[in-house]
C-alpha positions in Angstrom: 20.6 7.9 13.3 21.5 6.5 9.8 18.2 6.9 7.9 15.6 9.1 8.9 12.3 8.8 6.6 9.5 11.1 6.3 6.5 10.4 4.2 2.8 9.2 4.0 1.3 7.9 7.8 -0.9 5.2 6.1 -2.5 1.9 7.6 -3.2 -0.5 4.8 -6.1 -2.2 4.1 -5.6 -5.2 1.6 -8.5 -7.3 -0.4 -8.3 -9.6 -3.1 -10.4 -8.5 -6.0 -10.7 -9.3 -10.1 -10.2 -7.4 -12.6 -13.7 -6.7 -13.2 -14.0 -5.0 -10.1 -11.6 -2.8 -11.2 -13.1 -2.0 -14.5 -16.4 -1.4 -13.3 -14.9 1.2 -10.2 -12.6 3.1 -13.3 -9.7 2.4 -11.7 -6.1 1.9 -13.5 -4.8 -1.4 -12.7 -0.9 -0.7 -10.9 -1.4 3.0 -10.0 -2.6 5.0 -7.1 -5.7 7.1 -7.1 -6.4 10.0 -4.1 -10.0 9.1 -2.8 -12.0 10.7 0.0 -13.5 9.0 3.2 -16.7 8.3 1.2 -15.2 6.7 -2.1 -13.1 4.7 0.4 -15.9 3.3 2.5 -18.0 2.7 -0.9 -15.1 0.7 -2.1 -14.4 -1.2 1.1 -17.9 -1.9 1.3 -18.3 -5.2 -0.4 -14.9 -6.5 0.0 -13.3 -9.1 2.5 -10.4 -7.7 4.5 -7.2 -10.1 4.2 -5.3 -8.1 6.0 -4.7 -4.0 8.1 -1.1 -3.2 8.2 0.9 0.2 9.2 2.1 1.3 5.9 3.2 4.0 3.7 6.0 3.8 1.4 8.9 5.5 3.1 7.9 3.9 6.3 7.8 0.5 4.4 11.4 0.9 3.5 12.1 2.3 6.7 10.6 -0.9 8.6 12.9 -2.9 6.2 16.2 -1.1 6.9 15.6 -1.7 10.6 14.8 -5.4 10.1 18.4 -5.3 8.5 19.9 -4.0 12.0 20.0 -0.2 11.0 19.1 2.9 13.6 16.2 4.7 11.4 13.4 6.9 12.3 10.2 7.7 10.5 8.0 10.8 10.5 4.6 10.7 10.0 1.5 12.1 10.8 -1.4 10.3 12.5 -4.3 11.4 14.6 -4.7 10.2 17.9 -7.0 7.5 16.6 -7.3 3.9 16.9 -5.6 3.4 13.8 -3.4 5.7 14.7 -2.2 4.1 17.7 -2.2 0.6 15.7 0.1 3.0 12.8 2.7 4.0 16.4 2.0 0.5 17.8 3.6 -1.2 14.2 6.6 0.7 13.8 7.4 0.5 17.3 7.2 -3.3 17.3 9.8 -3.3 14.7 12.5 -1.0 16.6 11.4 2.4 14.3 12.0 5.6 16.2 8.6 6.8 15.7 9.1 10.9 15.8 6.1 11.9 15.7 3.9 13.0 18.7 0.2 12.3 17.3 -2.3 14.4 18.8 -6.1 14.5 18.7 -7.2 16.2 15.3 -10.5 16.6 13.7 -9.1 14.4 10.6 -8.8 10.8 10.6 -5.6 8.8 9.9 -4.9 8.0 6.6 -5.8 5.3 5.0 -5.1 2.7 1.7 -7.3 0.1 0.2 -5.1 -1.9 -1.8 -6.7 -4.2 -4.5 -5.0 -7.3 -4.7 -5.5 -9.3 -8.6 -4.8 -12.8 -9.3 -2.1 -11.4 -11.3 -0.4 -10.0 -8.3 -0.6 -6.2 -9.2 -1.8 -4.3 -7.0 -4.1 -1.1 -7.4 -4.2 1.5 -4.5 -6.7 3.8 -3.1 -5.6 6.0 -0.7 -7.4 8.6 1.3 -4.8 10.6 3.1 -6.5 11.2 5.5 -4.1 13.7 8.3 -1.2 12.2 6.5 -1.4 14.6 3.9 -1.0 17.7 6.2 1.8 17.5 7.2 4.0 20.9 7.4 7.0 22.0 8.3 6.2 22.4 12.3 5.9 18.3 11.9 9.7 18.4 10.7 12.4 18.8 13.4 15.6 20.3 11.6 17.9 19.0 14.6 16.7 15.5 14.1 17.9 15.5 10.4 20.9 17.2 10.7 21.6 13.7 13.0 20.9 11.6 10.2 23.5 10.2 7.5 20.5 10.2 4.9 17.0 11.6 5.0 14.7 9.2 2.4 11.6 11.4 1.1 8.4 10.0 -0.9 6.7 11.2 -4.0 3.6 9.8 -2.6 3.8 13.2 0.2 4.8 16.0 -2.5 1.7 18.2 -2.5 1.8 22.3 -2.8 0.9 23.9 0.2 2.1 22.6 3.8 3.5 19.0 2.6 5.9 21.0 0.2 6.8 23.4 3.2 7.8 19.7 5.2 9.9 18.4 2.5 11.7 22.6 1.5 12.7 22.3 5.4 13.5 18.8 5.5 16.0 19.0 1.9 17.8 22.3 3.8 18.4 20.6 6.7 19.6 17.1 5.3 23.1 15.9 4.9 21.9 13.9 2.0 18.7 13.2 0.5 17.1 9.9 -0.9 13.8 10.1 -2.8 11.7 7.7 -4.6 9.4 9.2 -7.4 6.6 6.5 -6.0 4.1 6.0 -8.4 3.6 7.5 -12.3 0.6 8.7 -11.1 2.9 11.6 -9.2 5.5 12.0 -11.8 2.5 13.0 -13.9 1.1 15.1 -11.3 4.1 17.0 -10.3 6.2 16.8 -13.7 8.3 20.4 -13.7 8.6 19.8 -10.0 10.1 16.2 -9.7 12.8 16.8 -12.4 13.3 20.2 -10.8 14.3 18.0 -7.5 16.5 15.4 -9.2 18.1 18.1 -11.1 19.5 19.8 -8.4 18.6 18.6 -5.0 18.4 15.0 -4.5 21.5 12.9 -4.1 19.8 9.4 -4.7 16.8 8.4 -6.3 15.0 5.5 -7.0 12.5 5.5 -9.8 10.8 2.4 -11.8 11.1 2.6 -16.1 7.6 4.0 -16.6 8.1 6.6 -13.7 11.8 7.9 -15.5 10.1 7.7 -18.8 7.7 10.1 -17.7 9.4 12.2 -15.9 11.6 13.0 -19.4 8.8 12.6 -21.7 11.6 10.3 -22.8 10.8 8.0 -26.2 13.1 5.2 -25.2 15.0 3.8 -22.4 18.6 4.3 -24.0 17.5 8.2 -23.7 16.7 8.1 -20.2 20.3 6.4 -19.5 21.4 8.7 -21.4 20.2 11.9 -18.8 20.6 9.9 -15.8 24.7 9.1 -16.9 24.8 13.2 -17.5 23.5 13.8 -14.0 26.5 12.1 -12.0 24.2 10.9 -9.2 23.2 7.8 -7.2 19.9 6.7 -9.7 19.0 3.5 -9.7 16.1 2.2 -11.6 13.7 -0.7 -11.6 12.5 -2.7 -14.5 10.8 -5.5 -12.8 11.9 -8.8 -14.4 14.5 -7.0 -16.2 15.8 -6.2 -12.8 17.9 -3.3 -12.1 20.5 -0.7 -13.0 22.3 2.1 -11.0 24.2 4.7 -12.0 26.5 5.9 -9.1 29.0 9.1 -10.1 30.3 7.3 -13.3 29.9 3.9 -12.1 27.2 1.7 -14.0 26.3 -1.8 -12.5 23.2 -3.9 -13.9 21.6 -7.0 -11.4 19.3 -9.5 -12.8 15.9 -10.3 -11.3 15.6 -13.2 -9.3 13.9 -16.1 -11.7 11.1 -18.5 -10.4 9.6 -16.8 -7.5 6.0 -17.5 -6.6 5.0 -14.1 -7.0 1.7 -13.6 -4.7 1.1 -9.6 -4.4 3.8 -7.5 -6.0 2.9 -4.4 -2.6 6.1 -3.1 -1.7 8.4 -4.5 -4.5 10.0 -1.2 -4.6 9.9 0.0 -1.5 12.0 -2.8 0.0 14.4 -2.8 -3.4 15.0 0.9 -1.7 15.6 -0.6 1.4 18.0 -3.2 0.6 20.2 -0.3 -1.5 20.2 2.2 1.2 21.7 -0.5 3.5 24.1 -1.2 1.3 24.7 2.2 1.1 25.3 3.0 4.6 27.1 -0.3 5.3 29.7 0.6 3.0 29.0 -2.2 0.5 29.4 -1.8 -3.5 27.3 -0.4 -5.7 26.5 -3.7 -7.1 26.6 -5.8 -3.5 23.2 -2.6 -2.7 21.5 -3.7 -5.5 22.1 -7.6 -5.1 20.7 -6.1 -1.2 17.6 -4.5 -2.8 17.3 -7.3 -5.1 16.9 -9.7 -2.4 14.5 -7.9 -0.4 12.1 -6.9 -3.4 11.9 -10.7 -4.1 11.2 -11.8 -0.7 8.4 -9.5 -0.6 6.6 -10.2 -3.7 6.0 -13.9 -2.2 4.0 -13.0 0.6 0.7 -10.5 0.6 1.6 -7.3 2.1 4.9 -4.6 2.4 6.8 -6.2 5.5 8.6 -8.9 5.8 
């Protein structure tokens, strides 16, 4: 298997909403807020559905590299629900090993709302749902020591069992990809994330806010300035500024793509980080993966939803 990816189990829900609706539910437009089954039915409440679709990050970058012709897998936890079987049923439909054996639990599968505006950002609710307890026993170390690359989430970072899965999963890999998700996260699990790109991930994939963060950096030129010192594979994100990587010494910029008809910007980055791991284990250049990741983010932002 090339790419194995472990992260959030999550069936998305997507609405359209305003902005008002936002304001009046304090929520922060672009980020992700943890909700519990309540809040989540509250929400959901008055809204019309536009569309339910097995997602989760990872697995959304995961369902990308195999539309790309790629042997991946995904593990994720689900109950043995009926969104859990429509979770199994998705990734299945789109040749994803699903390696995860979901068995009845007393805790629902996960779930996001995610609020659509008209200006195309989108604002995510998620209640985790039995996503979130994952552990290490979920993790078989013989199926990543098969893979080329495991790909982690921020989104599943969490003390207790989650951080047992990913421990096990990092020890076992023969190289680790991670995206730091959502600033949300970063700010959540600051010492923690830069403790990880410091010294155990070998790519990662982070957007400008989520870098300038995670360094309590002042400008961009001093987050280049860490990322050059580390000598990894980082790329970052800056939306219509496009993208730069930073791969052992090598430094390669791509612009955006120009006059898209940008619809719902879900899954921007986790199909940029599909596109760039191809590249990666197709043996293309550093700049032919983010041309690759480039493509895909832009195909995505011109439809509602995280699969093409």
């Amino acid at each position: 298997m090339k790419i194995l990816g472990i992260g959030n189990a999550i069936v998305d829900v997507l609405c359209k909403v305003d902005d008002e609706f936002l304001i009046k539910n304090s929520l922060t437009k672009s980020t992700m807020k943890l909700i519990d089954e309540t809040e989540f039915k509250n929400l959901l409440s008055g809204l019309s559905i536009e569309d339910t679709i097995s997602g989760g990050s990872v697995a959304n970058s995961i369902v990308g590299l195999s539309q790309l012709g790629n042997d991946v897998g995904f593990i994720g936890k689900v109950n043995d629900d009926t969104l859990g079987q429509k979770y199994e049923d998705g990734l299945q439909k789109e040749k994803v090993n699903f390696l995860y054996s979901k068995k009845n639990e007393p805790i629902p599968t996960g779930t996001c709302l995610i609020l659509i505006t008209p200006d195309s950002e989108r604002t995510m609710c998620t209640f985790l749902g039995i996503a979130g307890k994952v552990n290490d026993k979920d993790v078989n170390s013989d199926l990543i020591k098969k893979a080329d690359i495991t790909f982690l989430e921020g989104y599943l970072w969490d003390e207790g069992e989650p951080k047992k899965a990913f421990d096990k999963a990092i020890l076992n890999s023969n190289k680790v990809a991670m995206s730091l998700s959502d600033l949300f996260c970063v700010e959540r699990h600051k010492a923690q994330f830069l403790e990880l790109v410091k010294n155990k991930l070998d790519i990662i994939f982070a957007n400008e806010q989520e870098i300038l963060s995670l360094l309590e950096a002042k400008s961009f030129n001093e987050a280049i300035t860490f990322v050059k010192d580390l000598n990894k594979n980082f790329v970052i994100t800056r939306g219509e500024k496009g993208a730069i990587a930073f791969n052992k010494g090598e430094i390669v910029e791509c612009d955006a793509e120009k006059n898209l008809n940008i619809i719902d910007l879900t899954g921007a980055g986790d199909l940029f980080a599909a596109g760039y791991l191809h590249g990666i284990i197709n043996n293309l250049t550093t700049r032919e993966s983010l041309v690759k990741g480039t493509e895909l983010s832009s195909k995505i932002i011109q439809k509602i939803g995280a699969r093409i």
